[in-house]
N, C-alpha and C positions, 0 to 999 in steps of 0.2 A: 683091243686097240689101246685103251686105256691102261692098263695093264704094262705093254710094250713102251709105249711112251715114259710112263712114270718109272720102269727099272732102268731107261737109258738114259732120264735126268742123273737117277738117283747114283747111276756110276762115275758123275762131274765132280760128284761133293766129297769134299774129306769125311773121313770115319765119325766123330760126332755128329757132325751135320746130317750125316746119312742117314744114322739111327734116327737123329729127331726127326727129318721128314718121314722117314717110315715110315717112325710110330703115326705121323698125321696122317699121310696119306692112307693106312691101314681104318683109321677111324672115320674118314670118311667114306671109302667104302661101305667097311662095315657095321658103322655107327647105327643103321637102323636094326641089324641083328644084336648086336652086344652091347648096345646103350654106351659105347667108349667107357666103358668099366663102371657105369650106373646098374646095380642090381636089384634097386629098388626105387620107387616111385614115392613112395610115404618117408614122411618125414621122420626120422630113425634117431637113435641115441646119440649117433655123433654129432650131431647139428643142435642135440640139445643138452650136451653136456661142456656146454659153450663157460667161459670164463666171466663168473657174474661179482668182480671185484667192485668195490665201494669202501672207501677210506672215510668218507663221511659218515660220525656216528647217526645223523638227521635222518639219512636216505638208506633204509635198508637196502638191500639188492632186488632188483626185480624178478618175480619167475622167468621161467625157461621158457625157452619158443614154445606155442602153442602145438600138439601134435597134428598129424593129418585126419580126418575122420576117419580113414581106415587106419585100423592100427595092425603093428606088424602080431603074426602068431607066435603067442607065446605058449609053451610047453608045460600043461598044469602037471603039478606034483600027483604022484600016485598015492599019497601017503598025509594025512594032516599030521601034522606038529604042533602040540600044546603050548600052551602060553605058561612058562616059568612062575613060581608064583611070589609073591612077596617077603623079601626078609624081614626079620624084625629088626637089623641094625639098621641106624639110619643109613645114608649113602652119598657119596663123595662123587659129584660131577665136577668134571675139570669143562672149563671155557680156554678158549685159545684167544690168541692178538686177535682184534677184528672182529668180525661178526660170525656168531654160532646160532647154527638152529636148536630150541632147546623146547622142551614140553614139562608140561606140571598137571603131572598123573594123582595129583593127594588134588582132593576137594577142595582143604585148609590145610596146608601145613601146621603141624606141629614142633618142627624143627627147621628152620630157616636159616644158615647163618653163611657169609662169603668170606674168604680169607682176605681180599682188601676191597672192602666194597666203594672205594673211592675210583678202582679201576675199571669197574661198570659204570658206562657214560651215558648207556640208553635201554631202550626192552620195547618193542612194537609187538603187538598183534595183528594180523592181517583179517581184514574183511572180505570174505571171499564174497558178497552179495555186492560190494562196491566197488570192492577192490582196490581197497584202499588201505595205509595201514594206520593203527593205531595206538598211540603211546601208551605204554603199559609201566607202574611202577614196579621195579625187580625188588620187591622185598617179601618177608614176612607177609607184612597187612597189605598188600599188593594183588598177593594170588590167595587173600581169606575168603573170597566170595567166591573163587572156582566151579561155573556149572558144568563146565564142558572140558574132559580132561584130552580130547581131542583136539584141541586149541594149540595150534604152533605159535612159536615165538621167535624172534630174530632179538637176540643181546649181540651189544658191543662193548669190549673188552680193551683197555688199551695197553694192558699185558697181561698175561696166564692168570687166571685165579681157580681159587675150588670152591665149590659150591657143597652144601653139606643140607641135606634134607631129608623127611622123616615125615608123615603124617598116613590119613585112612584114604585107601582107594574108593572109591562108588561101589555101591551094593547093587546098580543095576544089571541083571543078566535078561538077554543080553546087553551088552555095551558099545551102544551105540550115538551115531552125529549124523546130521543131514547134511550132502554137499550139496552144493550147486553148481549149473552148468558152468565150465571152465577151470579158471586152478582153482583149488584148496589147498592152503598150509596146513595138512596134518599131524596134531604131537602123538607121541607115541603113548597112548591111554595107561599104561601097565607102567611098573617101575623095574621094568625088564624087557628082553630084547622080544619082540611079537611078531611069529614069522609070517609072512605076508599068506600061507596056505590058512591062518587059524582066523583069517579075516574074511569075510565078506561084502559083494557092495548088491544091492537088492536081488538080497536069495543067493547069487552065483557067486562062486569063490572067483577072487580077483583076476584070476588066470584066466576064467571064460567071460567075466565082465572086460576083459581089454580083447579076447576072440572075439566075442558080437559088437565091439563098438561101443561100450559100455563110460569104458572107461581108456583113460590113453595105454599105450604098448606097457610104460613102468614107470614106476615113481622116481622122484629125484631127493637125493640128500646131499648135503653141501660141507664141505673141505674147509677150514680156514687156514690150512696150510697151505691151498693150491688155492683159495679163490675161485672154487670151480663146481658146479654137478658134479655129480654122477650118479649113473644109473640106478635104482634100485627094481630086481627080476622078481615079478609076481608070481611067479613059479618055486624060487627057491631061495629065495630074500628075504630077510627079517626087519622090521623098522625097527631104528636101534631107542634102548631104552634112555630116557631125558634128552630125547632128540625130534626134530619134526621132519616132513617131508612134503614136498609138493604132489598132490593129484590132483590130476585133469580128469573131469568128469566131462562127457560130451551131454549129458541129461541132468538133471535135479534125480538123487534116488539116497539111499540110507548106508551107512558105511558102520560095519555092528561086527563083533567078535560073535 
């Protein structure tokens, strides 16, 4: 009946018109079978690779939407991948306009220098126990006290510069930080790319720590050319080297190579 009626409206309306009532009419029917093109219930990549711009050097950018406690499955690697190991030349990080996430894998630098360091305007560290951030000085004697090379940083840039750095990584094996429940900014420990299979978060590689709930679906690293997330896949992703990323932890547990 209903059926009948709605294909003899549907024959009044011009061509546009038509489609679009369809497509309605079709989703309310079938809106409780096919969710009108919702495939998922949890809160997924695209709603958190949302556009986190801030032109204010004061106000770093905020994490990403918090994920859903079920996280979606993610697909562990059959295979670990080694953690590259340290060159002895120093190494040339470039920063972008705006704000970069960046890490400081040496303890103490022994090579520190920026090609204008008057266009670095800021440097925060994030408290992930408060969640709050905290002004960091981006120099040399800035990052001499370094205990924790898992430490994310947000610099702001107010054009292109390079960064040129050099010092001793941690002798601790493993190499590990303690998160706590919700984000963590974390830098990338190594002075090389570290694929996310060569990590662990208490015992489970990251790809079963986000299967049981562990951990959220996948990390986030951020664009200064787009202003924006994006995903990083605990299956097959690497945190990239002098760079940091956002994890969501649902529990307090230990994040260790």
């Amino acid at each position: 009946m209903i059926y009948t009626i709605g294909e003899t409206f549907l024959k009044t309306l011009p061509g546009p018109s038509r489609r679009f009532v369809a497509g309605l009419f079709a989703c309310l029917i079938l809106g409780s079978l096919a969710g009108c093109g919702d495939s998922e219930t949890t809160t997924g990549s695209t709603a958190q690779t949302s556009v986190a711009q801030s032109s204010n050097p004061n106000v770093p950018p905020a994490p990403p939407a918090a994920p859903a406690t079920v996280s979606r499955v993610v697909r562990e690697a059959s295979t670990k991948a080694g953690i590259v190991r340290d060159a002895a030349q120093p190494f040339q990080v470039p920063l972008q306009t705006g704000w970069n996430l960046f890490s400081m894998p040496f303890l103490s630098p022994d090579v520190f220098t920026i090609s204008q360091p008057s266009n670095v305007l800021s440097c925060f560290a994030y408290n992930a126990t408060s969640g709050n951030y905290v002004r960091q000085t981006f120099s040399q004697a800035g990052f001499a006290n370094v205990t924790n090379p898992y430490q994310g940083y947000w610099v702001f840039c107010t054009s292109p510069v390079n960064v040129t750095l050099n010092g001793n990584v941690s002798t601790q094996n493993p190499l590990q930080t303690s998160l706590v429940s919700g984000w963590n900014l974390v830098g990338t420990p190594l002075s090389a790319n570290v694929t996310t299979s060569a990590l662990q978060f208490s015992n489970q590689t990251l790809a079963s720590a986000a299967n049981t709930s562990l951990i959220g679906s996948q990390a986030f690293t951020y664009s200064p050319t787009t202003s924006a997330y994006a995903g990083l896949n605990y299956s097959s992703g690497a945190f990239p080297a002098f760079q940091a990323a956002w994890v969501f932890a649902f529990q307090p547990g230990v994040l260790s190579t």
